[in-house]
C-alpha positions in Angstrom: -149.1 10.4 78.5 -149.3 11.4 74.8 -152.1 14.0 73.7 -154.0 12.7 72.0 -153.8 16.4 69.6 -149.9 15.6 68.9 -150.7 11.9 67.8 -151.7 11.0 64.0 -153.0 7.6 63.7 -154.1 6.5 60.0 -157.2 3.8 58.8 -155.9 1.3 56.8 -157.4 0.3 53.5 -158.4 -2.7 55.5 -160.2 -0.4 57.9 -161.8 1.7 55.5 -165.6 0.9 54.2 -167.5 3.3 51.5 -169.6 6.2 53.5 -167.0 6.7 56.1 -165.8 10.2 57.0 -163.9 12.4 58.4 -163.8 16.5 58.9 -160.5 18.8 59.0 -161.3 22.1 60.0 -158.8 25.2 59.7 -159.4 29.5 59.7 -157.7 31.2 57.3 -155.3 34.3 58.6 -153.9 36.8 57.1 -150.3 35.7 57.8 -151.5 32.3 56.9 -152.7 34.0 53.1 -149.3 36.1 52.7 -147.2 32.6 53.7 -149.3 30.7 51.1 -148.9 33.6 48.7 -144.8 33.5 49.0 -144.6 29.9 49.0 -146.6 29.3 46.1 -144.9 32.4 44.1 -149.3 33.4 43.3 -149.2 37.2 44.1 -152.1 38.0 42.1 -153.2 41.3 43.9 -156.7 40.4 44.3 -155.3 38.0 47.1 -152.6 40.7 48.7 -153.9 44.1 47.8 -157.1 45.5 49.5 -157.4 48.4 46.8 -156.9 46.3 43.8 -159.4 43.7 45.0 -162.2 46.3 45.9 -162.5 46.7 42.1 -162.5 43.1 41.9 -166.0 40.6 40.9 -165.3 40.2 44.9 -164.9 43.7 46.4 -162.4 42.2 48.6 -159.5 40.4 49.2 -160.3 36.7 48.7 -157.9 33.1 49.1 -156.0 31.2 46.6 -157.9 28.5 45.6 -155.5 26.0 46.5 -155.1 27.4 49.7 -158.8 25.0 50.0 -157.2 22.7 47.9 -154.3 22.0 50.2 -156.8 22.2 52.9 -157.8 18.3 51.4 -154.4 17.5 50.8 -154.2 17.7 54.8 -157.2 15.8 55.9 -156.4 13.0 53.6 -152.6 13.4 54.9 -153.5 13.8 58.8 -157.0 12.4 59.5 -158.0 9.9 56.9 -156.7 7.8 55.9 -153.6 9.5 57.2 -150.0 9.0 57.8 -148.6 6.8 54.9 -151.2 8.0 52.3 -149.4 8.6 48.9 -152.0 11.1 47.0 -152.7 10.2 43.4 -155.5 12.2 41.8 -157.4 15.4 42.8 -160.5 17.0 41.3 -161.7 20.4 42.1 -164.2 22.6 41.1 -164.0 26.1 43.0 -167.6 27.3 44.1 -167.2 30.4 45.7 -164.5 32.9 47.3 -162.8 32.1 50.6 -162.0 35.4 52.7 -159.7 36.4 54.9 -160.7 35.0 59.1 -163.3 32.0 56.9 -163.5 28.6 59.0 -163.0 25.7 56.0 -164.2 22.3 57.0 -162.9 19.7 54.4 -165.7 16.7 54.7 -163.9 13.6 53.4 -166.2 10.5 52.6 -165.0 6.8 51.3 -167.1 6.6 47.9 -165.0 2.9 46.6 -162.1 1.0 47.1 -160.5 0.3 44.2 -158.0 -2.9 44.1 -154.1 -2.1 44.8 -155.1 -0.3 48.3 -156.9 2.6 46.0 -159.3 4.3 47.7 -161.8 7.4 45.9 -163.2 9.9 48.5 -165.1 12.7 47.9 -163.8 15.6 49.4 -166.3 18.9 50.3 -165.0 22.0 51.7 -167.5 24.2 53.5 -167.4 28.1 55.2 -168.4 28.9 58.6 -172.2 29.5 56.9 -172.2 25.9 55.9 -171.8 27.6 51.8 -169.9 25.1 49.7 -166.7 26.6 48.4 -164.9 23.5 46.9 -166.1 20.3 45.5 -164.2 17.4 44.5 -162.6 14.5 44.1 -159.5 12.4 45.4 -157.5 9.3 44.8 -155.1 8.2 47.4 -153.0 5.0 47.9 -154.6 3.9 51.6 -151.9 2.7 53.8 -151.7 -1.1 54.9 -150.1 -1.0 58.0 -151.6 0.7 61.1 -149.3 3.3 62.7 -149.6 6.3 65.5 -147.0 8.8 65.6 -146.3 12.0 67.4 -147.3 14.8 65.0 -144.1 16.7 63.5 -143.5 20.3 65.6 -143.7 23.6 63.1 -141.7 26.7 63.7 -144.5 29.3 64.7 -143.8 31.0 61.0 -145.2 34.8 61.3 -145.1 37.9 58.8 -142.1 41.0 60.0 -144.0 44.3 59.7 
């Protein structure tokens, strides 16, 4: 029997109806900030250096941006609608810092379907304290054809002292 954890099943366009939603939740680490750091080639030191950011607006060390960003970009990929969405458009306007061990829950909600299998969500990402930190908006291509598959395996990627 297949968990249910390592399956990703998408909604169809056909399936979708304006108001529904869907949550994607997700802590950020500090490997997790480093990793997103070195694959994004941002090493602005108010994300990767605790003195530098203590002088900072923030006093600390705070998250790309897009970190939250791609935080959307993985609900809309993985929970709804989900496997076979092709992303079109993205709107976000960055509402306050994301720190190092924050819980981000992305909220995704159907606000129209659009003809040619577009769908327009809006897509709010929230901290553990239920604070706004990203608001938005998405464009997707919805997938047509239902599908479940077994949810790709990642190398357990970790930062070398």
């Amino acid at each position: 029997m297949t968990d249910t954890l390592d399956t990703l099943e998408n909604i169809t366009y056909d399936e979708l109806n304006e108001g529904d939603s869907a949550t994607f939740t997700r802590t950020l680490t500090e490997d997790e900030l480093v990793l997103f750091a070195a694959v994004s080639g941002d090493v602005n030191p108010v994300h990767l250096d605790s003195e530098f950011a203590a002088g900072s607006m923030f006093k600390e060390r705070i998250a790309h941006g897009m970190w939250s960003g791609s935080l959307i970009s993985a609900a809309l990929a993985t929970v709804m609608p989900g496997p076979g969405t092709i992303y079109l458009e993205q709107s976000l306007a960055f509402k306050r810092p994301v720190k190092l061990d924050d819980t981000l829950t992305v909220t995704l909600a159907v606000l129209r379907k659009e003809p040619k299998n577009r769908v327009v969500l809006s897509c709010v990402v929230r901290n553990q304290n239920d604070a706004e930190v990203v608001a938005g908006e998405a464009k997707v291509i919805a997938p047509t054809e239902k599908m479940s598959l077994q949810k790709p395996r990642l190398p357990k990627i970790t930062i070398a002292d």
